[in-house]
C-alpha positions in Angstrom: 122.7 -54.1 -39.3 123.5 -52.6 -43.0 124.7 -53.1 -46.1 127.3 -50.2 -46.2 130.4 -51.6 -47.6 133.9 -50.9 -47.1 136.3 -50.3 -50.2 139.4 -50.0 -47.7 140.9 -51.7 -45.1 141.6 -55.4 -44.9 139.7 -57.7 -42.6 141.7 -60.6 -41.3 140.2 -63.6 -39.2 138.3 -61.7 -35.5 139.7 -58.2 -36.7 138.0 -55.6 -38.0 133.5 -55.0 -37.5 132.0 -58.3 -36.5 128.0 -57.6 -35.9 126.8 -60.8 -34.2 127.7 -62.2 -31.0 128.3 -65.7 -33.0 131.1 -65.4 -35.3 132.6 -68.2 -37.8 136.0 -67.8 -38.6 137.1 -70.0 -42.5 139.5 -71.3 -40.5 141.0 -74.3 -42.6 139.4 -76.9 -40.5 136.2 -75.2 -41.0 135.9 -75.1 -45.1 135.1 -77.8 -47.3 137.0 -77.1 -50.8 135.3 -77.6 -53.9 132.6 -80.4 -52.5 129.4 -79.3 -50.4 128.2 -81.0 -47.1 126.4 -83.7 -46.9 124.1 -85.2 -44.2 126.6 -87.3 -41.8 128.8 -84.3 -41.5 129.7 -82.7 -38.2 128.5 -79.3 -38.0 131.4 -76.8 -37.4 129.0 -74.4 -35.1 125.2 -75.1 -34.1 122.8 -72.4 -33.3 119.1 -72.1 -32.6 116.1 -71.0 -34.8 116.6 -67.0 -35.1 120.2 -67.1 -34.5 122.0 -63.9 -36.4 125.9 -65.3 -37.2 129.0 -63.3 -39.0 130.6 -65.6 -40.7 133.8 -65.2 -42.7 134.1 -66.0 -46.6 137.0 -66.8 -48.6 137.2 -66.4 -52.5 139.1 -68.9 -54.6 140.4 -66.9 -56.8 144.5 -66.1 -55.5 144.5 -70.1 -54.2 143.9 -72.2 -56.9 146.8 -74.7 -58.5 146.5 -72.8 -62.0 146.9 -69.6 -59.9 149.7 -71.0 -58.0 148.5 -72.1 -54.4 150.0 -69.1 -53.3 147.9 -66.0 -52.6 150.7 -63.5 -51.3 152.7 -64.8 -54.8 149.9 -64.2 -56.8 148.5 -61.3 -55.6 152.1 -59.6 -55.4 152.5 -59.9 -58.9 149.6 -57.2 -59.1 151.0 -54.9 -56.4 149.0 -56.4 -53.2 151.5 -56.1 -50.2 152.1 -59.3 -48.0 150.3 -57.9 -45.1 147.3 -57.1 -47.3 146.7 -61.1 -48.3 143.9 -62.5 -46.1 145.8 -64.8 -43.3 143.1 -67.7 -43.6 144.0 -67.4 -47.9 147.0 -68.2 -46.8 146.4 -70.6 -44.3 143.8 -72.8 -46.2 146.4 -72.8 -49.4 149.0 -74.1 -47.1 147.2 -76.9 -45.0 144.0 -78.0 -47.0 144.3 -79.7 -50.6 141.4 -79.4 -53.3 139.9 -82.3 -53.7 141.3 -83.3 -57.8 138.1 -82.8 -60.1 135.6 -81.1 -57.6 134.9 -77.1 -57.7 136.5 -74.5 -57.0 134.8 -73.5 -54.3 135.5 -72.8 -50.6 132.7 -73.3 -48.6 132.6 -72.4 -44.9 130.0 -74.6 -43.1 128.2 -76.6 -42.0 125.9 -75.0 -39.7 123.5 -76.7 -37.4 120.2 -74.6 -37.0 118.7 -76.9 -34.2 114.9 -77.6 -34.7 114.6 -77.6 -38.4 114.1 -81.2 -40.4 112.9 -82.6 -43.5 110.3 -80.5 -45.1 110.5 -77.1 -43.5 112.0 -74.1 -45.3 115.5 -72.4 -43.7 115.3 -68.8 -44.3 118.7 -67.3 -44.7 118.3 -63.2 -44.1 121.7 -61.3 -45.3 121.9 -58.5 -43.0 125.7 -57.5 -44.2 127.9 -58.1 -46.2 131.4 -56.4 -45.9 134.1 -56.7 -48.3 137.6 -58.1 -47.1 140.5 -56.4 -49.2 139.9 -53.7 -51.7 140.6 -56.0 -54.4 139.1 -59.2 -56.4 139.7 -61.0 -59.8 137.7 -62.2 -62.7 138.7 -65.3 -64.4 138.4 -67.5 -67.5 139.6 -70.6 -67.6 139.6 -74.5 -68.8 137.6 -73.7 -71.7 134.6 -72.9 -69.9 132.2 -70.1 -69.5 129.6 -69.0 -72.4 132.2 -69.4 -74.9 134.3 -72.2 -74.7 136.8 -72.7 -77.5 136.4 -69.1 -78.2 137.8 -67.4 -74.9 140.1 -67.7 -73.3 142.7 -67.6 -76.5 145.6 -68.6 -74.8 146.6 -71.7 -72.8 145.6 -71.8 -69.1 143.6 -69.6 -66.7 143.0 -65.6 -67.6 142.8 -64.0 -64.4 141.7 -60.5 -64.7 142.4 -58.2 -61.3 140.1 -55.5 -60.0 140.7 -52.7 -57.5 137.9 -51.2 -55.2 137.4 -47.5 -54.3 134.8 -44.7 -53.5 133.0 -44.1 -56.1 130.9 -40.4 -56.4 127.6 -42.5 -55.7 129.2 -45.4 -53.5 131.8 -48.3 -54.2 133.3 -49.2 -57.5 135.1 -51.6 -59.0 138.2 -50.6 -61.7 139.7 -52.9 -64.3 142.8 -51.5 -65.4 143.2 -50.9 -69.5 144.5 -53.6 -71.5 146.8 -52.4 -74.1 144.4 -52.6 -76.6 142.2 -50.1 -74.2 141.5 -46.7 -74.3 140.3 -46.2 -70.5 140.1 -47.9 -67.6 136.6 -49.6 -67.1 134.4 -48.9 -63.8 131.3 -50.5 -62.6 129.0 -50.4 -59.2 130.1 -53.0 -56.5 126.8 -55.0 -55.0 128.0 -57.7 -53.0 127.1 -61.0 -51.8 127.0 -64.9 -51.7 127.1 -66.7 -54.7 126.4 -69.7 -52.7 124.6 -70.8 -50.2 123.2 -74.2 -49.2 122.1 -76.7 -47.3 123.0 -80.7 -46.8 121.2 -83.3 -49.5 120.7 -86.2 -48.5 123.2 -87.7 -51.5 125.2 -90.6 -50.9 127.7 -88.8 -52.6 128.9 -85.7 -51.7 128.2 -82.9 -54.1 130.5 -80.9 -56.3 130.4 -77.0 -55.4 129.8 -76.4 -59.0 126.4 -77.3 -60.1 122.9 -75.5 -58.1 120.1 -77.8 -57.2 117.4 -78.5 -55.0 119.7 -77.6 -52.3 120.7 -74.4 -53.6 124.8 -74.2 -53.4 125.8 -72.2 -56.4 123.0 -70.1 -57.5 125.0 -66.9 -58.0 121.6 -64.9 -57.8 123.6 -61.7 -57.7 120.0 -60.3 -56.2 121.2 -61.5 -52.9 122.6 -58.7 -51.6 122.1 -57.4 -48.1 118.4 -57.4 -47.5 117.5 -60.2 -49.3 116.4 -63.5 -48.0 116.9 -67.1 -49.7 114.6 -69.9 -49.2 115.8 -73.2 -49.3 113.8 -76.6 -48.7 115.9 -78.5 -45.5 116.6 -82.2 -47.0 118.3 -83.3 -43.5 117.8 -83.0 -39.7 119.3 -79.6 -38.9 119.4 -78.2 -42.5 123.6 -78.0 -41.9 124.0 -74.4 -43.8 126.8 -73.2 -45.4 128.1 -70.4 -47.6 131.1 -69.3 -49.8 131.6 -68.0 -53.1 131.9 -64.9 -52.3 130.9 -61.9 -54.9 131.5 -57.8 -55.2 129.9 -58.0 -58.3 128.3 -59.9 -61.2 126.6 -59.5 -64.3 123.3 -61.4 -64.9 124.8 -64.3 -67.0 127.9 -64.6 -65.6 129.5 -65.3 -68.9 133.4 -65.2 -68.3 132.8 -68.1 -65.6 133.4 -65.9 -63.2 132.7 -62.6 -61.9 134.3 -60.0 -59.6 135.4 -63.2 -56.9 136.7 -61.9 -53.3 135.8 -61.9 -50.1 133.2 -61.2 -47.8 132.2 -60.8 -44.2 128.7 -61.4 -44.0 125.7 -61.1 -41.2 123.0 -63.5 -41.7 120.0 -64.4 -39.6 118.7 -68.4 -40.0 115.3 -69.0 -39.4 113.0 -72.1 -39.6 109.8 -71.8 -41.4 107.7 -75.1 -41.1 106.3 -77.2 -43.7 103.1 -76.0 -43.4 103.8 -72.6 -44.6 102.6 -71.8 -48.1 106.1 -70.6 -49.6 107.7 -74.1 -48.1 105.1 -76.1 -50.1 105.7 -74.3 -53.1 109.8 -74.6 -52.7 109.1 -78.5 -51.7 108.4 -78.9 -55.8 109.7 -76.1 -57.5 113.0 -75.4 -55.6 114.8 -72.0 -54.2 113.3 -68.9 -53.8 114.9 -65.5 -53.1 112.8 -62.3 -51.6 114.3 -59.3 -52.1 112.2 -55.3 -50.3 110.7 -55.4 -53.9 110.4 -58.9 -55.7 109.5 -62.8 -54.9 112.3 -64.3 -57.0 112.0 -67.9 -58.0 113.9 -70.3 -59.7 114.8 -72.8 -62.5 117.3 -74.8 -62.7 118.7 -77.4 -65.4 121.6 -78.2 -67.8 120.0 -77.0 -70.6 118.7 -73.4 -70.5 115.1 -73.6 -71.7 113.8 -76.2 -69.7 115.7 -73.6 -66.9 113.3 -71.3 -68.1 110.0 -73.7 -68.2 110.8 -74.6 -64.5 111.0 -70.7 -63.7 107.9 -70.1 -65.3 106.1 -73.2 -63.5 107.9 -72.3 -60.0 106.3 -68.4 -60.6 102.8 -69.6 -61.6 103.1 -71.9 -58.2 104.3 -68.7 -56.2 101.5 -66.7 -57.6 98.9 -69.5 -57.4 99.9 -70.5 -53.5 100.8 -67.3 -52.1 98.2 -64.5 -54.2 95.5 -67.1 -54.9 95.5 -66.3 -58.1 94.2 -69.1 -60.8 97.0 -70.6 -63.3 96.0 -68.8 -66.5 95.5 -65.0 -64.8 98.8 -66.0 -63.1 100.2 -67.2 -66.6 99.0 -63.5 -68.4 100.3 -61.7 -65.5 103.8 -63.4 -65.5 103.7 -62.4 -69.5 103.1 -59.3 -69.1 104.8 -57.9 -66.1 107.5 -59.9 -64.7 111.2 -60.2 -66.1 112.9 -63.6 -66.3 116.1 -63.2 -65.6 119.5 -65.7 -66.6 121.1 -66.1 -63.3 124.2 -67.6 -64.7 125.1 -69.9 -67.3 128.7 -71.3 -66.8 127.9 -73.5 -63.7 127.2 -76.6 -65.7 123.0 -76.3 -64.9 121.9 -73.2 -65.5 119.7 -70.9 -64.2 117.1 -68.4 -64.5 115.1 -66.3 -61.8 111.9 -64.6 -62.0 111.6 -61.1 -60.5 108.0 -60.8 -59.5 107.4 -57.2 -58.3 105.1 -58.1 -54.7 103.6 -54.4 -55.2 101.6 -55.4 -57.9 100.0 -57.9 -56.2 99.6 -56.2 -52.5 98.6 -52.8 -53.5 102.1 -51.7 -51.7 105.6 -52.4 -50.5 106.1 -56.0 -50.0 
């Protein structure tokens, strides 16, 4: 497995590089749209403990009713050739319906990993991630994002489309100049998953917007191939899932979007039991990311700051459980050498990550 990406090339459903013997297709009648599993939900594909899948990721963004419901139609307008429109973006716009007021999210899932229950940890590697078309869009819209009432300044969705190419030191994205521009804009592509989750044990089922316990819509654009998310299995069989697919992101997030297209991606799900320091710390304080360099977790809550307190108290807790260090060295440590990051803030709670560097505290590479 790697995390070279391709800037070329289109990858419809079972064409193109698929890396794992167990592949998951979006096919429409394995998505939900804009809601999250729950626990009573039939899982779409079951696997065991250490199970590597490649599943298939669609973006929103090309499908949406204030877009159209019509990818080839939308993505025409920018000079996309029919051929060059994902088949399951069309398919999923023709057959499947948003549900009215949920996210905009589509989610393929769930995924059975047989073994796991209540308690335990479900480890999701990313071993790949490989972009699907050489294109993606960034919007604004419904007066949301960091400033609503300010942007967008004119009625209905601002969707802003971005090419990908080979770039002198790897992939890039390009925004083309607006007419008040001087240049074309370019920036580094880093894909990956701006969600991933597993099924709460709600009544209700969830809306694809909001992160929680559960994880769904982090958008911790650290998740990149090589990382790993942690999240704390609520039901029998943790029933995965993953969407929101990413090229790119700023910390922050501001516009409510960011580069939105989508992915192939490789992941590995493993089982960590309850006992396991790291799956008593994410019992209390919630998801945690590891990246080759940092332990990564999180905070979560509608309003910023208290985002931020629960970071801080989920890294003391990571340093305290895992390092054995005492709360107030942990506390001076955190001040002085560890960056809290805003994951996003446009997804109704917010969040922040801490990016504790695991060299510091082992003498060498994590």
């Amino acid at each position: 497995m790697n995390d070279e990406t391709a800037v070329t090339g289109v990858l419809h459903p079972g064409t193109g590089p698929i890396h794992a013997e167990i592949y998951l297709p979006s096919d429409p009648d394995a998505i939900f749209w804009g809601r999250l599993p729950r626990g009573d939900d039939p899982p779409v594909l079951a696997v065991d403990d250490g199970a590597v899948v490649t599943v298939d990721t669609l973006s929103h963004e090309g499908v949406l009713e204030d877009q159209g419901s019509d990818p080839v139609a939308f993505f025409g307008a920018h000079g996309v050739p029919p051929e060059a429109v994902l088949a399951d973006a069309v398919r999923v716009a023709e057959i499947r319906h948003r549900d009215e007021g949920a996210g905009p999210h589509i989610v393929t899932g769930p995924i059975e990993i047989r073994g796991t229950q209540p308690g335990d940890l479900l480890a999701i590697d990313v071993l790949e991630t490989l972009p699907r078309v050489p294109y993606g869009v960034i919007s604004n819209r419904h007066g949301r994002g960091a400033l609503p009432g300010e942007l967008p300044r004119t009625e209905g969705a601002v969707s802003v489309f971005a090419g990908t190419e080979a770039g002198p030191h790897g992939p890039i994205g390009r925004i083309a100049r607006s007419a008040e521009g001087p240049r074309d804009v370019t920036f580094p592509l880093a894909p990956f998953l701006g969600l991933m989750g597993v099924a709460s044990t709600s009544r209700e089922r969830l809306d694809s917007v909001p992160p929680g316990p559960h994880g769904g819509n982090l958008d911790i654009k650290l998740l990149t191939a090589g990382s790993t998310l942690y999240l704390p299995v609520q039901v029998p069989g943790a029933l995965a899932y993953l969407g929101d697919p990413h090229f790119a992101q700023g910390d922050g997030e501001v516009a409510l979007t960011a580069l939105e297209a989508s992915l192939r991606v490789t992941v590995r799900f493993r089982r960590i039991p309850a006992s396991e320091p790291i799956a008593r710390v994410a019992a209390v304080h919630g998801p945690i990311v590891q990246t080759p360099e940092y332990l990564v977790p999180t905070g979560l809550d509608p309003d910023l700051g208290e985002a931020m307190r629960k970071a801080v108290r989920a890294a003391i807790a990571v340093l305290v459980e895992l390092f054995g260090m005492d709360h107030e060295h942990a506390y001076a440590y955190l001040s002085a050498a560890t960056d809290f990051d805003i994951s996003q803030v446009v997804d109704q709670v917010t969040g922040v990550h801490a990016r504790i560097r695991v060299a510091d505290l082992t003498g060498g590479p994590a």
